[in-house]
C-alpha positions as CSV (number, residue, x, y, z in Angstrom):
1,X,0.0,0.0,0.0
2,X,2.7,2.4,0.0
3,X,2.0,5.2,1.9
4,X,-1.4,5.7,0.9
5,X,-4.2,5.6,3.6
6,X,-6.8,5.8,0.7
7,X,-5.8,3.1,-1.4
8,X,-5.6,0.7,2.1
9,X,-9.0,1.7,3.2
10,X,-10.1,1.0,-0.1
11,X,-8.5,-2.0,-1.1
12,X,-8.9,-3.6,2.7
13,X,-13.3,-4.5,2.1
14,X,-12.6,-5.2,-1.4
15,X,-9.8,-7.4,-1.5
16,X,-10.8,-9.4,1.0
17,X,-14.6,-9.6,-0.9
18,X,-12.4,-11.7,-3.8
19,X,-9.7,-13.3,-1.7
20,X,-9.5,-15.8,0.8
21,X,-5.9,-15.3,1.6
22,X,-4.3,-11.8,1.3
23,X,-1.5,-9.7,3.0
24,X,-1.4,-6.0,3.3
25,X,1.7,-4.0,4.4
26,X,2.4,-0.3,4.2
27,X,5.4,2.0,5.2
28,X,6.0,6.0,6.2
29,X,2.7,6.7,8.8
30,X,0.3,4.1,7.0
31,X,0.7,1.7,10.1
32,X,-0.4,3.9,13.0
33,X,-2.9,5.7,10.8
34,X,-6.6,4.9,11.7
35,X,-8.3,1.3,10.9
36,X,-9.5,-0.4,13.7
37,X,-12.7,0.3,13.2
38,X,-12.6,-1.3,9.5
39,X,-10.8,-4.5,11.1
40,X,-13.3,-4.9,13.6
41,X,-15.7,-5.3,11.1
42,X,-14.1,-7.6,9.4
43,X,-13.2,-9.9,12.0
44,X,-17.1,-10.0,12.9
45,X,-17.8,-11.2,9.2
46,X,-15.6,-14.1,10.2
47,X,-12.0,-13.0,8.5
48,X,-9.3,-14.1,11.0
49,X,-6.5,-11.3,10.8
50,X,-3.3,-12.0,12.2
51,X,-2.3,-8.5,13.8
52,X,-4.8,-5.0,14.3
53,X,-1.5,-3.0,12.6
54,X,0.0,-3.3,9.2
55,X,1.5,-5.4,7.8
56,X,-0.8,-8.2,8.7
57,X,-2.2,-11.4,6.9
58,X,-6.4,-12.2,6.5
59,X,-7.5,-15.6,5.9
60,X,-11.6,-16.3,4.8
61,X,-13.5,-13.9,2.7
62,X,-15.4,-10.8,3.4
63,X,-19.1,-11.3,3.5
64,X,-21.5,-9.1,5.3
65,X,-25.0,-7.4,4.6
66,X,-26.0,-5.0,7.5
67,X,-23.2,-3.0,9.0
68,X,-22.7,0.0,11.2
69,X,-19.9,2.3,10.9
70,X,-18.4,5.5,12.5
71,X,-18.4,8.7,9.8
72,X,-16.5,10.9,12.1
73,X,-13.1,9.1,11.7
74,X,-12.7,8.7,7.5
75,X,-15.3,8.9,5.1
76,X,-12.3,6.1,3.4
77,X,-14.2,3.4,5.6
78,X,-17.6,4.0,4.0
79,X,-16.2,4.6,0.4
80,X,-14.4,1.1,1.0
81,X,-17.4,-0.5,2.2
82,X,-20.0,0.8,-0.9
83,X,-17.2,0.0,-3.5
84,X,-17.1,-3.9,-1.9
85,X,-21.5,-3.8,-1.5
86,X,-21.5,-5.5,-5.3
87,X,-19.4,-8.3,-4.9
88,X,-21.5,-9.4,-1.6
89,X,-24.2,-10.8,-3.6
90,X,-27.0,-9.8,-0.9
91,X,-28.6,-6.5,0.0
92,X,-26.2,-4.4,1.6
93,X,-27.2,-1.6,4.3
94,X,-24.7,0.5,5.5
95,X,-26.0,3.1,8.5
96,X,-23.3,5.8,9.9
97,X,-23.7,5.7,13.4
98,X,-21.7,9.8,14.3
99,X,-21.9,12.5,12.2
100,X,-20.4,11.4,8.1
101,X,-17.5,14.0,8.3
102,X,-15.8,14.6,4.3
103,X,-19.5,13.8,3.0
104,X,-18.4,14.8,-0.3
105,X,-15.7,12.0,-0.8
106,X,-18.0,9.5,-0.1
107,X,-20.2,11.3,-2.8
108,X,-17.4,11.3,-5.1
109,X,-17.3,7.3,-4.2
110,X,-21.2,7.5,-5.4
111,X,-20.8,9.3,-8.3
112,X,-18.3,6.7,-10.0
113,X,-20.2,3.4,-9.2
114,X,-23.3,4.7,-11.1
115,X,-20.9,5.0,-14.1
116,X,-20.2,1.4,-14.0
117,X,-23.6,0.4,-13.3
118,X,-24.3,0.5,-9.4
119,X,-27.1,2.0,-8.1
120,X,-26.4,3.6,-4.4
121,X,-29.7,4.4,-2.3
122,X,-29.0,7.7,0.1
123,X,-30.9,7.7,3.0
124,X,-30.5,10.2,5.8
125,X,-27.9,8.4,7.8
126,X,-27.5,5.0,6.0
127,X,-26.7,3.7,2.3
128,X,-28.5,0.9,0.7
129,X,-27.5,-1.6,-2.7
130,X,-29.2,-4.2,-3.8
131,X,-28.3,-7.1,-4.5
132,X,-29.1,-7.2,-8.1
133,X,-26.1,-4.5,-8.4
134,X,-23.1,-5.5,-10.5
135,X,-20.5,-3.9,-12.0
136,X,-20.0,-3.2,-16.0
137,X,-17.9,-2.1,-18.1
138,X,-20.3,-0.9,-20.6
139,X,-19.3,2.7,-22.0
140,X,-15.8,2.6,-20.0
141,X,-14.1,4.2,-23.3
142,X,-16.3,7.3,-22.4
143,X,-15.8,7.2,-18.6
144,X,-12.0,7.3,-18.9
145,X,-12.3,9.8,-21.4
146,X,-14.2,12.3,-18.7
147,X,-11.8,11.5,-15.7
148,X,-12.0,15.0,-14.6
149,X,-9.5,17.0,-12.9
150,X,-8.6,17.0,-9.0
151,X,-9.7,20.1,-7.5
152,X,-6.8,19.2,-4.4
153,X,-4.3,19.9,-6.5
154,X,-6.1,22.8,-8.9
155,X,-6.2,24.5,-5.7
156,X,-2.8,24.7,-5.2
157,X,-2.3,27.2,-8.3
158,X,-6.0,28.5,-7.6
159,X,-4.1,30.1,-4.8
160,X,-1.1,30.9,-6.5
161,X,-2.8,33.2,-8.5
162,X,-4.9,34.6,-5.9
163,X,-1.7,35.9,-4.0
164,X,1.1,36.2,-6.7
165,X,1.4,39.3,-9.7
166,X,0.3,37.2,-12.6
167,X,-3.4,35.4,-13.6
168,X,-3.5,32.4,-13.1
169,X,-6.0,30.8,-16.1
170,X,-6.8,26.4,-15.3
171,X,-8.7,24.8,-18.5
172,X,-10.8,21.5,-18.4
173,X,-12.3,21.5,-14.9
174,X,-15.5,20.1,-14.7
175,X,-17.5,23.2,-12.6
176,X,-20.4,21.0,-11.7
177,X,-17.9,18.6,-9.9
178,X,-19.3,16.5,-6.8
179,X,-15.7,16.9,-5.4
180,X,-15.8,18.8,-1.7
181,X,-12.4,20.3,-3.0
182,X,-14.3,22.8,-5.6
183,X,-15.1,24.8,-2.3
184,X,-11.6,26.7,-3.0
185,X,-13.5,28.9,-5.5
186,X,-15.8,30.2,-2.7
187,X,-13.3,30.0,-0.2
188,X,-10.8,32.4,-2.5
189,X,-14.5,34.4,-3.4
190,X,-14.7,35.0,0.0
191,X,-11.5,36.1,1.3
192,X,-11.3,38.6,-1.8
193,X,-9.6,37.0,-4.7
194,X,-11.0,38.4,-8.0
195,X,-12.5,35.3,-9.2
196,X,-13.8,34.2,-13.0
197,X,-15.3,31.6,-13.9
198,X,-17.1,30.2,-17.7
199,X,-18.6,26.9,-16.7
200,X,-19.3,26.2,-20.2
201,X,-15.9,26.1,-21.0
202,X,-14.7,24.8,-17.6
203,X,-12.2,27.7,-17.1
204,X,-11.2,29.5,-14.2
205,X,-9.3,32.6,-13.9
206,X,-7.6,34.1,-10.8
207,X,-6.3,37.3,-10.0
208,X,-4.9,39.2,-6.8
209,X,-7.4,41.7,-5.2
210,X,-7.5,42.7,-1.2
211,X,-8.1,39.6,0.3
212,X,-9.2,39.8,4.0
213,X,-9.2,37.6,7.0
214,X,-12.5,35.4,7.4
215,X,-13.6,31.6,9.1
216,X,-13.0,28.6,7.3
217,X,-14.5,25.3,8.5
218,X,-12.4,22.3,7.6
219,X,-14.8,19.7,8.0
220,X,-15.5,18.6,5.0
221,X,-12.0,19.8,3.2
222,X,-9.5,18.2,5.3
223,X,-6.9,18.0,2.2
224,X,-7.5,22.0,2.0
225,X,-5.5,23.2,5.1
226,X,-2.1,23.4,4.1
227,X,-2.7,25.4,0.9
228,X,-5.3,27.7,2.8
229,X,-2.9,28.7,5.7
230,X,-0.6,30.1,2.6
231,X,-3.5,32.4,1.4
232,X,-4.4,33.6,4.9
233,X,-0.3,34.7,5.6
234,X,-1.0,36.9,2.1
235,X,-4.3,38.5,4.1
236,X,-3.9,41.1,6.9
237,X,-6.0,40.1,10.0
238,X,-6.7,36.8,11.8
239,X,-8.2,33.8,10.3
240,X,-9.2,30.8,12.2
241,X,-9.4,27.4,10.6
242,X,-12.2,25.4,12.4
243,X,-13.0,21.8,12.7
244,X,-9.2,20.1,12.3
245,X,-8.8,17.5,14.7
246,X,-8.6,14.5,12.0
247,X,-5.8,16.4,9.9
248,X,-3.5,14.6,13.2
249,X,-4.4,11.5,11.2
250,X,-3.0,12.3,7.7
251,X,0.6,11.8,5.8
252,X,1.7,13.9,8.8
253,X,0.3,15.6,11.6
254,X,-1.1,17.9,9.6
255,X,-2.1,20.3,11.7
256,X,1.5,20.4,13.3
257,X,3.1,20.5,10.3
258,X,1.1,23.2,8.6
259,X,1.8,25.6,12.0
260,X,5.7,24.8,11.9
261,X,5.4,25.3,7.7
262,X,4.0,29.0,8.7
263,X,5.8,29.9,11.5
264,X,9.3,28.2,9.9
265,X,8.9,30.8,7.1
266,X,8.2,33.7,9.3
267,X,4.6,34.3,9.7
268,X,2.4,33.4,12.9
269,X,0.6,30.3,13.1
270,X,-1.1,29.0,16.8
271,X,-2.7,26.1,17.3
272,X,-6.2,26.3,19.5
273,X,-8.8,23.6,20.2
274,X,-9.6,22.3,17.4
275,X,-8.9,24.9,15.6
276,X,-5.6,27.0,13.5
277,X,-5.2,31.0,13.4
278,X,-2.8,32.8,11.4
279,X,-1.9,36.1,11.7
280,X,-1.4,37.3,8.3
281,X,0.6,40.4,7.4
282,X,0.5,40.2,3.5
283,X,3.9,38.4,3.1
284,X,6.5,35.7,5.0
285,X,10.1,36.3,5.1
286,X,11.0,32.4,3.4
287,X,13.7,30.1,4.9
288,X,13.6,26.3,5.8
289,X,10.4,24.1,5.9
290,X,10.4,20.4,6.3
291,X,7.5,18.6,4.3
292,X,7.2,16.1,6.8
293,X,7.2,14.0,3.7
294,X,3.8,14.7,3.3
295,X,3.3,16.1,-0.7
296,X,0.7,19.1,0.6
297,X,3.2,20.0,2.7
298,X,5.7,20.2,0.1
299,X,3.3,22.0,-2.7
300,X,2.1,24.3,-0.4
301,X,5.5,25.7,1.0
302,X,6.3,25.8,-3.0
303,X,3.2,28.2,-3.2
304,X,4.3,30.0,-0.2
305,X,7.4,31.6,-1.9
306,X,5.6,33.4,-4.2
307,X,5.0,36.0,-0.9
308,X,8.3,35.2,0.5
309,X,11.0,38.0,0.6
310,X,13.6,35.1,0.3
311,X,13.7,31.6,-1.0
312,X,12.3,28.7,0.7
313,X,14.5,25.6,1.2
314,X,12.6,22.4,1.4
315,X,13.4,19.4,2.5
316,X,11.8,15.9,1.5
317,X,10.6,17.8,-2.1
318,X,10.5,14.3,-3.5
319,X,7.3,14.0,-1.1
320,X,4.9,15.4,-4.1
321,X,5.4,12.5,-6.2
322,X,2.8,11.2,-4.1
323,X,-0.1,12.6,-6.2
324,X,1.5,15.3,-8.8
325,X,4.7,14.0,-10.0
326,X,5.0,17.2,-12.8
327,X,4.3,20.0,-10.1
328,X,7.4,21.5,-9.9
329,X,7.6,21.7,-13.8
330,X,3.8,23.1,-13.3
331,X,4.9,25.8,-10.9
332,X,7.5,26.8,-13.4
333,X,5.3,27.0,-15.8
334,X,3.3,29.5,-14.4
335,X,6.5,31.6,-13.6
336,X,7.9,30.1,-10.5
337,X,11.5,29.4,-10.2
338,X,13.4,25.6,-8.5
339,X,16.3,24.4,-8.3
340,X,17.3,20.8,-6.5
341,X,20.1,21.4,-4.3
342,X,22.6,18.3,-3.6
343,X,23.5,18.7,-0.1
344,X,25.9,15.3,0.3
């Protein structure tokens, strides 16, 4: 599994669904990153799994119909869950027992099955498919053809242009997207970025303007922080980040390591209870930020020296590869300026 928490909390119900032997390992954070409660629920199906911590080995298939689950630690458990519902071969009910926190992931998760022929019933608190669900591949060709863009990373340059000289223009993003992510354009609405949008098109243009201090709730953009604590260093005033106690639980500490990314490059970053404030002055004064090898670490220190009065040394750069191997050839492109520096 690499480092990726998604692709374990995916791969853990449906793997196990096909499989009656398989092993899972990870490295980096992935073992002490939230799953117990995914585990649990397999071990009450009947899989017998050898350790509650990666790497471990399952034995007996993954079969269940009703199942309960907590929404308030990763909407990756649900997502996991719906995608393995098919291969169960009963009706499946899934009912969130806390409040579904990152909702829109999960809609995301939604969104895709119906493309390959799965019908998901939404009810207040629970999901239902039936049975007579199965996959196809019917019309794939088109599907793959629409994979839109990742609003996560668009919003890393959505920013950019919002606090750097030049307009930043982004082609081919789907503006009707069921991604949570597609909040930046209100967020950067919001705080004062001139903001331009032709959904016909699917083009976005940002420009510079006053941007001002505001409230941000995190809830349901987790992946968001990092890149946001960047734009409120270029406002003057406080803003407070709300809502961020499961960003502990990500490639990094996130919320840790998006305070020390602040405050290492000169600006003023606090932590509160559950909650960040940054005390933005317009501008940070640059130096040396560790990614934590966490790749929205690294993209969003990149990001940050477009305010800085001096370069930013970062350590761990390699950390974006993660999700956007090309980034650094994107920032250029857009005027930004790298260069790897060899310190054996």
């Amino acid at each position: 599994m690499g480092e990726s928490g998604t692709t374990f909390r995916f791969m853990l119900p449906v793997i196990t669904s096909l499989l009656d032997r398989c092993e899972f390992s990870g490295r980096g954070r992935l073992p002490q990153r939230p799953i117990k409660e995914l585990v649990d629920i397999l071990k009450k199906s009947g899989c017998l799994i050898s350790s509650d911590k990666l790497p471990f080995k399952i034995t007996n298939k993954f079969r269940f119909n009703n199942v309960d689950i907590r929404g308030d630690i990763s909407s990756q458990y649900i997502s996991g869950l719906l995608l393995c519902a098919p291969m169960q071969n009963e009706d499946v009910r899934i009912d969130i027992i806390s409040k579904l926190e990152s909702k829109p992931y999960v809609d995301m998760t939604i969104d895709v099955m119906k493309k390959y022929g799965i019908e998901v019933v939404q009810e207040k608190k629970s999901y239902f498919i039936s049975k007579n669900n199965k996959y196809t591949n019917k019309g794939i060709s088109d599907i793959i053809q629409k994979i839109e863009g990742d609003w996560s990373n668009v919003a890393f340059f959505l920013v950019a242009g919002a606090i750097g000289s030049k307009q930043v223009e982004i082609k081919g993003l789907n503006l009707n997207s069921v991604q949570g992510d597609m909040k930046i354009l209100e967020i950067l609405k919001k705080i004062g970025a001139k903001v331009e949008i032709d959904i016909n098109s699917g083009v976005v243009k940002i420009n510079k303007h006053i941007l001002k201090q505001t409230d941000i709730d995190i809830c349901d953009i987790p992946d968001l922080l990092p890149i946001l604590t960047v734009l409120a260093s270029a406002c003057i005033g406080k803003t407070r980040f709300y809502n961020i106690s499961r960003l502990r639980l990500k490639e990094s500490d996130r919320i840790k390591s998006s305070v020390d990314m602040i405050n290492s490059l000169g600006g003023i970053a606090t932590e509160e209870e559950n909650s960040l404030v940054i005390e933005g002055k317009g501008y940070l004064k640059g130096g040396e930020v560790s990614s934590y090898n966490d790749h929205r670490i690294a993209m969003s220190a990149t990001i940050a020296s477009i305010i800085c009065e001096n370069p930013v040394i970062l350590d761990e750069e390699n950390a974006v590869n993660k999700s956007y191997v090309n980034f650094y050839e994107d920032f250029e492109k857009l005027g930004g300026r790298y260069v790897i520096i060899d310190r054996k």
